[in-house]
N, C-alpha and C positions, 0 to 999 in steps of 0.2 A: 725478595724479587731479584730477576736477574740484571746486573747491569748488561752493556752490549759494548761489541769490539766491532768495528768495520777495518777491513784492511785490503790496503789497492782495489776499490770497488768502481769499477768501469761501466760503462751502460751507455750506447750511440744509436743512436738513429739516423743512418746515413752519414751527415760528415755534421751532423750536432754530437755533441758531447754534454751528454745529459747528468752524467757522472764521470770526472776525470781524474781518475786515480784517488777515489776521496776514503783517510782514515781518519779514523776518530773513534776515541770511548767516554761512553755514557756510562756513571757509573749508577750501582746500585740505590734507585730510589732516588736518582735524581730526576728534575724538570729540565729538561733541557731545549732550549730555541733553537731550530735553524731558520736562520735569518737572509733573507737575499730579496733581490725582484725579481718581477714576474720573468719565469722563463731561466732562471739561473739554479733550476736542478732541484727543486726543494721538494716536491711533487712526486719526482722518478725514484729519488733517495729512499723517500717516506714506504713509498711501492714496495722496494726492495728489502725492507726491510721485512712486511708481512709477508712478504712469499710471491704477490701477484705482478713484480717484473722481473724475469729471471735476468741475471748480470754476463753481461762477456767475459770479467775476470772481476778476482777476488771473494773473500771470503767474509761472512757475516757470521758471530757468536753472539750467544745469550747464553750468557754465563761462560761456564766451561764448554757448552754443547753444539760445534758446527752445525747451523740449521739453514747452509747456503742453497743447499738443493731440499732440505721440507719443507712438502706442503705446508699452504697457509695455517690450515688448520692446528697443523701439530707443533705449530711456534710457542702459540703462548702467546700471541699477540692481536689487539685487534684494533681496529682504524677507522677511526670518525672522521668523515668527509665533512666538507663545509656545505653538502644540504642536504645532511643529515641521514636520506637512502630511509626515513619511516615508512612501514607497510600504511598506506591511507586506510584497507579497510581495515584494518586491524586497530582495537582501542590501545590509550598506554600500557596497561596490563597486559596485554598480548603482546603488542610490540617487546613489551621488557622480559616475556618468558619465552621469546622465540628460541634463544640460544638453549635457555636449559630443554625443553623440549626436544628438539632437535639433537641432542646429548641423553635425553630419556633419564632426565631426573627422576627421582621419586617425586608423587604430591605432598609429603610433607615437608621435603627437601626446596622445592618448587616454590612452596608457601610462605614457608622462610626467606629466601630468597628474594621474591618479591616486595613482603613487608620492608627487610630491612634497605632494597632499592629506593621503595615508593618514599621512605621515611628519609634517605638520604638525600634525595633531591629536592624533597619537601611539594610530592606530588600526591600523596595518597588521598587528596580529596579530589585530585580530578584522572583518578584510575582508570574512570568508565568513560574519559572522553578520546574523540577523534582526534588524530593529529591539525586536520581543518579548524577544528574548536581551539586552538592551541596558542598561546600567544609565540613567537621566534623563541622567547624565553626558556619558553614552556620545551616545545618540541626539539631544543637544545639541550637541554636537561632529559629529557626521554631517550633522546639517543645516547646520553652519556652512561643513563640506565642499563639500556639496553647493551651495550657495552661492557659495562661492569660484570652485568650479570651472566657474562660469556664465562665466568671464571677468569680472565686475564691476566697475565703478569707485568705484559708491556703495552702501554694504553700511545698509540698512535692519534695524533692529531693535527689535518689538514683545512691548515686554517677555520678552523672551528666558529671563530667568531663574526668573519670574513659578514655575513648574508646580515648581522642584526643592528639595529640603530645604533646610534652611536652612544647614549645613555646608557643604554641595555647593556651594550659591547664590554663598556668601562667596568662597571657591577658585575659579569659574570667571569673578568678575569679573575677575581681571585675567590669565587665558588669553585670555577675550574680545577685552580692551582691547588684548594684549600681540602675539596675531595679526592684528588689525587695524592695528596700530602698525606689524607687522613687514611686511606688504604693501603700506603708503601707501595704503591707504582714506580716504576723505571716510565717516565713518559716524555715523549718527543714529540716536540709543538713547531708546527713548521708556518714561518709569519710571513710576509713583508712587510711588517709594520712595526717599525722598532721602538715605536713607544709601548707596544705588546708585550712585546720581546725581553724591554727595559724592566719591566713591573714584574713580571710573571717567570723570569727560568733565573734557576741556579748559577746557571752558567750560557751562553748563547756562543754559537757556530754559526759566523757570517759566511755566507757561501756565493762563489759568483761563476758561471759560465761551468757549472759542475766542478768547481774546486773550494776546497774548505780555505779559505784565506786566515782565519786570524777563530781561538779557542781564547774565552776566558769567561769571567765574572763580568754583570754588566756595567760593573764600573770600570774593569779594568780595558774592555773592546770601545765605552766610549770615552775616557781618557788618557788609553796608549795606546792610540790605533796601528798597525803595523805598516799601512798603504794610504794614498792618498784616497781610494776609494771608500775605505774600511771610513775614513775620518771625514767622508760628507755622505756616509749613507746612513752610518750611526753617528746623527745628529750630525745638520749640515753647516759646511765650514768657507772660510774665505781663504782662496788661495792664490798666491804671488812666487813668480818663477824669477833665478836668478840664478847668481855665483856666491858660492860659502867666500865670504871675506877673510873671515875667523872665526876661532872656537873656543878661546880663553875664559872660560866663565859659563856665559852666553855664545851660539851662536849669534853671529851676523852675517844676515844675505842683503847683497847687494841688487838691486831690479832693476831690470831694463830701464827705467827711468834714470836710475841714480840714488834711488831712496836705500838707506840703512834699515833694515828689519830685524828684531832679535826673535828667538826660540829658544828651546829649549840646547842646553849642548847636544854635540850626535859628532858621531865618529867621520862622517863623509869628510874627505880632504879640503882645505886650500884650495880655490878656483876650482874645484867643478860643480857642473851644473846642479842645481837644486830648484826643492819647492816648499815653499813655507806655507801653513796649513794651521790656522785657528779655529774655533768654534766661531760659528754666530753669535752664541751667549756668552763666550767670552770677548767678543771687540766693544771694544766700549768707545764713546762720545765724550772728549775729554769736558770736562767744566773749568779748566783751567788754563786752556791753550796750550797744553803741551800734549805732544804725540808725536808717532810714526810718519804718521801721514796725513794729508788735509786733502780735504775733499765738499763738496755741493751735497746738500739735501737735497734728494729726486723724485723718493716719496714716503709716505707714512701711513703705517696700517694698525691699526689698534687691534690687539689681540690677549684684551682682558688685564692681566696684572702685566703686559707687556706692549712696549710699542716695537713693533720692526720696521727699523728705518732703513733705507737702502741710499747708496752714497753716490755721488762719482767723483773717482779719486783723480788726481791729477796724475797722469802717467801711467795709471795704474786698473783701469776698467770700473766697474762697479761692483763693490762689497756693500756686505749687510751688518746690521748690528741688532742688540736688543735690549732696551733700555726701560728702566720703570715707568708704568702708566703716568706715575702723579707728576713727569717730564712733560704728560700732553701741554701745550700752550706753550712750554718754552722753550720748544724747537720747532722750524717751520719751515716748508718748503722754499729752499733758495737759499739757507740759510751756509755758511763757510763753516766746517766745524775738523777739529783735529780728534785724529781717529788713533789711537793704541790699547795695548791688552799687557798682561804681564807675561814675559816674554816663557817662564812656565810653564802658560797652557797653551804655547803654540806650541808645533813641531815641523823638524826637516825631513822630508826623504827623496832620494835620488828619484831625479825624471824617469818616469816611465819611460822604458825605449821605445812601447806602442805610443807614445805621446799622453799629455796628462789630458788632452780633450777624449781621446777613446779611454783611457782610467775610469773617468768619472760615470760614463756613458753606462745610464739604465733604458733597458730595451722599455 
């Protein structure tokens, strides 16, 4: 299968930038996420790739073979929408041989085809039904069929998951992932949802305002994020502005209040401006009265093996933390509590000169 190269790939609608100057390669046979919010190009990208949005500049490969001006058709590629586009009068079997049809298979070429569809999705006892008769499940899996059975090389995917319950959702990432694995597809899964994202791609492309910001493994996009946005969109963070004090070791930022903060080291100078940037899952609620900072219990929310407490810090606005359920009862609204993390899993980066409130800002 072929991987893909995108280079300087532009696309505006009036004075939106749907893609802005965006490169990236996807290699052979990998799963790859692009990741952003709504409206941050994920949609138009996906387009461009199968052929149906043509680009104002730049160029698109699969493989060796420029296919920035082929038609859809003669890509090699085809694209599962998130509702699906199934013919209603058409049963799963029909739905699933539109493509070879349409391509003037043989019938025994046709027949094959189908068995080994219906058998891969694990739908060959309900061949003869309607897409109405269909659980989301179901008719998720039929158009993945139907897809497959286009012949394809590059398996496009637009929010796929996006329309089904949230049980459903969780269970068919990794049928997705795991038929796509098993065919050697090049496949591009475009999310906003980065526990999606997390689970299911090789590698994930956080993208925002049509620019690719930050390529890697999903450990290394939510671990070493490169922007302050990157590091509360993939998994959200608490953040405190100030001045680098020093770098000896540990950063330490200084905050408008006067509070000492540590992170991780980082090359930003002696007094200038900064922003220090932890996970939520990594601030922790000391048990021992030592910490960064102290702050009021505000509120508490149980969220199963986890409680998210939300604080207000003295000087410092309101940060969140997340701390083990079997904590219910012995923390409690009003209560005074010292707040730090290991200075490791924070990180510093230079203020946005748009400011860090429009940074963070999802439309």
């Amino acid at each position: 299968m072929p991987g893909i190269r995108v280079l300087n790939v532009k696309k505006s609608y009036g004075d939106i930038h749907a893609a802005d100057g965006i490169d990236l390669e996807i290699r052979d046979g990998e799963y790859m996420c692009i990741l952003g919010p709504t409206g941050a190009g994920k949609t138009t990208f996906l387009r461009a790739l199968c052929g149906l949005t043509p680009l104002d500049k730049g160029k698109i490969f699969f493989g060796d073979k420029e296919v920035t001006k082929e038609e859809p058709e003669d890509r090699g590629a085809v694209m599962l929408s998130q509702t699906y586009s199934l013919f209603p009068h058409l049963t799963v079997q029909d739905n699933i041989l539109f493509g070879p049809d349409i391509r003037g298979m043989s019938d025994p070429d046709k027949e094959k085809t189908l068995s080994s569809m219906l058998d891969l999705v694990r739908l060959t006892s309900r061949s003869d039904a309607y897409p109405r008769e269909l659980s989301g499940g179901m008719q998720q899996r039929t158009a993945l069929a139907r897809a497959l059975a286009s012949g394809c090389d590059v398996l496009l995917l637009d929010e796929p998951l996006r329309a089904l319950d949230a049980r459903l959702r969780i269970s068919l990432r990794y049928e997705l992932k795991d038929l796509a694995k098993s065919l050697g597809l090049t496949t591009v899964h475009v999310t906003h949802d980065q526990d999606e994202a997390m689970v299911m791609a090789d590698r994930i492309a956080v993208i925002k305002e049509g620019r690719i910001l930050q390529v890697g493994t999903p450990a290394e996009v939510f671990d070493s994020p490169v922007s302050p946005f990157v590091a509360n969109f993939v998994g959200q963070s608490n953040f405190f502005k100030g001045t680098i004090e020093s770098s000896e070791g540990h950063t330490v930022l200084r905050t408008e209040s006067g509070s000492l903060l540590e992170a991780k080291a980082t090359d930003i100078d002696i007094g200038c401006e900064a922003v220090l940037a932890v996970k939520v899952g990594n601030t922790e609620i000391s048990k021992d009265g030592v910490g960064f900072l102290q702050g009021t219990v505000e509120r508490i929310l149980f969220e199963g093996r986890y409680l998210h407490v939300d604080l207000l810090v003295d000087g410092n606005g309101r940060i969140s933390a997340k701390v083990p359920s079997w904590r219910m009862g012995k923390i409690a609204v009003g209560d005074r509590k010292q707040i730090r993390w290991n200075p490791e899993k924070a990180r510093v980066f230079p203020i946005p000169e748009w400011g860090l409130e429009r940074e963070l800002k999802v439309e």
